[in-house]
C-alpha positions in Angstrom: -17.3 -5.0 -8.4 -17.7 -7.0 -11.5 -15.0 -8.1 -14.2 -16.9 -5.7 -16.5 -16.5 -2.6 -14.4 -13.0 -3.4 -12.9 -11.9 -2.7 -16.5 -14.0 0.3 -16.8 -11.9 1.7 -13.6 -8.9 0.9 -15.2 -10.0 2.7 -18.2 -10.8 5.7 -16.7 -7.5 5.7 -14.6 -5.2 5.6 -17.6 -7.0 8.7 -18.7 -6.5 10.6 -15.9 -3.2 11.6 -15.0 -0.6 14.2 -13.9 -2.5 17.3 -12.1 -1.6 20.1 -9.8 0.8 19.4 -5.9 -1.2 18.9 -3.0 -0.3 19.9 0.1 -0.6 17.1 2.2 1.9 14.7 4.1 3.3 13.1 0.5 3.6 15.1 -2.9 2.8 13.8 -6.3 5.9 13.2 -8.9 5.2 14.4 -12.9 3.8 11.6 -14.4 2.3 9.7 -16.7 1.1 7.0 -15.4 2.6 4.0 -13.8 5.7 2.1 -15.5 8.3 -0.5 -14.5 10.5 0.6 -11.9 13.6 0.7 -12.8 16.7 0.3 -10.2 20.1 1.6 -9.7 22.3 2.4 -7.1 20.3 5.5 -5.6 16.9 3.3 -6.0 15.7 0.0 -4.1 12.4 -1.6 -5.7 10.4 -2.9 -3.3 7.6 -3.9 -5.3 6.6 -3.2 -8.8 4.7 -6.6 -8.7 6.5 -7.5 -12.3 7.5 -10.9 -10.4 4.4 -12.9 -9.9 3.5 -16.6 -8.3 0.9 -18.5 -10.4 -0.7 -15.3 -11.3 -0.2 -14.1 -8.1 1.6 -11.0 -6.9 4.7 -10.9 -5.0 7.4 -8.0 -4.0 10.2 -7.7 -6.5 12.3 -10.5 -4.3 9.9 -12.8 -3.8 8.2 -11.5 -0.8 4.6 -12.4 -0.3 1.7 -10.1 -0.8 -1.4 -10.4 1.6 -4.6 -8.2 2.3 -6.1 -8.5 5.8 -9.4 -6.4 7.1 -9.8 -4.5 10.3 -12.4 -3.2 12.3 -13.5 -1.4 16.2 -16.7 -3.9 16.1 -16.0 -7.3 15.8 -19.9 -8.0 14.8 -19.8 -5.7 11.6 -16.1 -6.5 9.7 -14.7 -5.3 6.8 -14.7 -6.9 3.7 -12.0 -7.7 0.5 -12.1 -9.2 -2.9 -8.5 -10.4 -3.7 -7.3 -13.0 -6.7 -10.1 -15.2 -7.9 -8.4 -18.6 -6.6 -6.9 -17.0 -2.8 -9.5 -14.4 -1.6 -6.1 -13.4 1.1 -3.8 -12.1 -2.1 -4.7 -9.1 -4.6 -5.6 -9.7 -7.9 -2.6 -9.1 -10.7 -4.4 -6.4 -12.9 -2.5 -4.9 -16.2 -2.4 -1.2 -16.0 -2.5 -0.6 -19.8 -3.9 -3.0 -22.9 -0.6 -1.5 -25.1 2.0 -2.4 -22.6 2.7 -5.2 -19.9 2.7 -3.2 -16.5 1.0 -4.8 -13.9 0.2 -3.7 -10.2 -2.2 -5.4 -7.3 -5.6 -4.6 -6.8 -8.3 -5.2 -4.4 -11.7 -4.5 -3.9 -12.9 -3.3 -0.6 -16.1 -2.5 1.8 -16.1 -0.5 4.8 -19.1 -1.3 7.1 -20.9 0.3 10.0 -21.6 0.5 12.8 -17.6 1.1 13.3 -15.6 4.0 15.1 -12.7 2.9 13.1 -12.4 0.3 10.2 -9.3 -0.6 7.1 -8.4 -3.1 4.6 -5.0 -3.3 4.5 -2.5 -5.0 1.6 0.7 -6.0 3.5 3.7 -6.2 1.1 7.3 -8.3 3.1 10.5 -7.3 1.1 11.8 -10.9 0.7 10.5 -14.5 1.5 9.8 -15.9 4.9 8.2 -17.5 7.6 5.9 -15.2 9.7 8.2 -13.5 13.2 11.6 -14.5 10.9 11.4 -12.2 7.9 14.4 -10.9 6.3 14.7 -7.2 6.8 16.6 -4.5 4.6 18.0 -1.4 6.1 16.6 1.6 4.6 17.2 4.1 6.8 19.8 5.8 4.2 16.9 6.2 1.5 15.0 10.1 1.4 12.0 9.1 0.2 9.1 6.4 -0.4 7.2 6.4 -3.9 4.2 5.0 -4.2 1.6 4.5 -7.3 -1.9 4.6 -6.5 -5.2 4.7 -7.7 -8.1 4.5 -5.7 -11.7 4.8 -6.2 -14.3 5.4 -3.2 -11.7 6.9 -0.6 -9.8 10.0 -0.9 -7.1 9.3 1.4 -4.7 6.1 2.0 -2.4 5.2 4.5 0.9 3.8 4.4 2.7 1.7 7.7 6.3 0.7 8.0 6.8 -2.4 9.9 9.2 -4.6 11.6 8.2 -7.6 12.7 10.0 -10.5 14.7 12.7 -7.7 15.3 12.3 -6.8 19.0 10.6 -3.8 17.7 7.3 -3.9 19.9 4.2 -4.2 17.8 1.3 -4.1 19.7 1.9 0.0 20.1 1.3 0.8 16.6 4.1 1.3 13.9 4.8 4.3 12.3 2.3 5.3 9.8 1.5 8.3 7.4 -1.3 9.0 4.8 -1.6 11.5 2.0 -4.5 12.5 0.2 -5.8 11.2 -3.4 -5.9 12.8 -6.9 -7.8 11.4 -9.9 -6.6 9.1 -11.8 -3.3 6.8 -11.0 -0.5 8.9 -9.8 2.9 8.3 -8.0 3.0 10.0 -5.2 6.9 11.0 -2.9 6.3 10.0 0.6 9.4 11.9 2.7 10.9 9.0 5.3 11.0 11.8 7.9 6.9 11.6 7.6 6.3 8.2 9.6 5.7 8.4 13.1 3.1 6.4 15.6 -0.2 7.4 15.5 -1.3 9.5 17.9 -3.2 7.3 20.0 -0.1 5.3 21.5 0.5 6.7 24.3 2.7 3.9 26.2 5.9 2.3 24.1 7.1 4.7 22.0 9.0 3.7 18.5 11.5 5.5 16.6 11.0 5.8 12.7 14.2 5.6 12.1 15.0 1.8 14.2 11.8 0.3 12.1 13.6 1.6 8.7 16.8 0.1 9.7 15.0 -3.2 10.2 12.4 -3.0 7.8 10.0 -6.5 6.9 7.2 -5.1 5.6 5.2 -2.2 4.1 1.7 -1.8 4.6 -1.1 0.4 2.5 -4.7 0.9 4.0 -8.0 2.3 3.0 -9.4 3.1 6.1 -12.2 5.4 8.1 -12.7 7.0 11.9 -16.1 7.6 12.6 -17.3 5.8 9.9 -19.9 5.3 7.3 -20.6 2.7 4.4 -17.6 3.0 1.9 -16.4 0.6 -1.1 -14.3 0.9 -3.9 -11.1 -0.3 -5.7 -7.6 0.1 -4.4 -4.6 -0.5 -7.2 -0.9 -0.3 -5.9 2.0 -0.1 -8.3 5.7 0.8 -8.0 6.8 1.1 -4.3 10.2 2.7 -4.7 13.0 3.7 -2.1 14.8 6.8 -3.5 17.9 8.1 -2.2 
C-alpha cells in the first residue's frame, strides 16, 4: 500500500465510528474514535504508543514494539510492511490531522498455499533483553481494551504471553479473537476470555499464571485454510481496566 492510500485508509476510518454490539468473544465500548489513554488507579496503559523511539513506536514504559510473520509452509511466507527505516517495527501513523494521537500500523499479505498463516505485532510491557523481560501482574484487572482498525480481515487475534517465566511456550499461550466493525473502534476484551487454542493438546496453561507474569501482548491478523489476503492493521490504546 502506498503513502497516498495509507492516508486514504485513515481517512475513511476517522469517518466511521461507533455502531451497533456484536456478539462475539470481545464487545465494542461507545466511542468516538481513538484518544490518549488516560491512567488512574483502576487503569494500567500498556500501550497508547504516545512514547516513541526515533519515530519509532514503543509501549507506554519503554517496551519494544516488533511485527513477526508466520506460516504452515515454509516455501510460501507471509509478508509485512513496518517503519520505513526498520521493516521489523510498525510504522507511527497519526490517527487525526486536528489532533496529535498516534497508534502503530502495519501492512500485511497473507499467501497461499497455507493451512494456517499470521502477521503478528508483539507489544513487551517494559524494556528488556529477550527470555529476561520485566513482567507486570495483571491478574487483578477485568478487562483488556483494545483500538483497532483493520482493513482486508474481519477478525484479529489477541495472545497473552510470558516469556522467560517458566511458563512453557512451545504449547501455545492463551489467545482470543473478536470480530471487526467498520471504521476504528475500541473494543472490551473480558480477561476470563484467554485460553489455549484448541489444538494443544499436551502442556496445558492457566490464563490466570500468564496474567500474573505477563511480558508481552500480542495482536495477529491471521487465516486457517487460507486464501490470498492483504490489508492494513492500526493498533491504538491497549488498556487494562479494573
Amino acid at each position: 500500500m502506498t503513502a497516498r492510500l495509507l492516508a486514504i485508509a485513515m481517512v475513511g476510518l476517522l469517518v466511521s465510528v461507533g455502531g451497533p454490539r456484536i456478539g462475539a468473544q470481545a464487545e465494542p465500548e461507545q466511542s468516538t474514535g481513538a484518544q490518549p489513554a488516560k491512567t488512574d488507579d483502576k487503569r494500567l496503559v500498556y500501550a497508547d504508543f504516545e512514547n516513541s523511539t526515533d519515530g519509532k513506536p514503543i509501549s507506554s514504559r519503554g517496551g519494544e514494539v516488533r511485527l513477526y510473520a508466520w506460516q504452515e509452509n515454509p516455501a510460501i511466507i507471509s509478508a509485512f510492511k513496518g517503519h520505513e527505516s526498520d521493516n521489523s517495527i510498525p510504522m507511527l501513523v497519526r490517527t487525526s490531522k486536528n489532533d496529535q494521537n498516534h497508534a502503530a500500523a502495519f501492512e500485511w499479505e497473507l499467501r497461499v498455499p497455507n493451512q494456517w498463516a499470521g502477521v503478528t505485532m508483539e507489544i513487551n510491557g517494559h524494556a528488556g533483553t529477550a527470555g529476561a523481560l520485566p513482567a507486570d501482574d495483571v491478574s487483578g484487572y477485568k478487562h483488556l481494551n483494545v483500538s483497532v482498525y483493520g482493513k482486508g480481515t474481519s477478525y484479529v487475534r489477541v495472545e497473552i504471553k510470558s516469556q522467560g517465566r517458566e511458563i512453557n511456550p512451545h504449547s501455545g499461550y492463551p489467545v482470543t479473537g473478536f470480530k471487526l466493525k467498520d471504521g476504528f473502534n475500541t473494543y472490551q476484551i473480558p480477561l476470563r476470555n484467554f485460553s489455549q487454542p484448541s489444538w494443544v493438546t499436551d502442556t496445558r496453561i492457566d490464563p490466570k499464571d500468564v496474567l500474573k507474569q505477563l511480558t508481552s501482548i500480542a495482536v495477529s491478523v491471521y487465516c486457517d485454510e487460507c486464501r490470498p489476503m492483504n490489508g492494513l492493521l492500526i493498533v491504538d490504546n491497549l488498556v487494562f481496566e479494573k
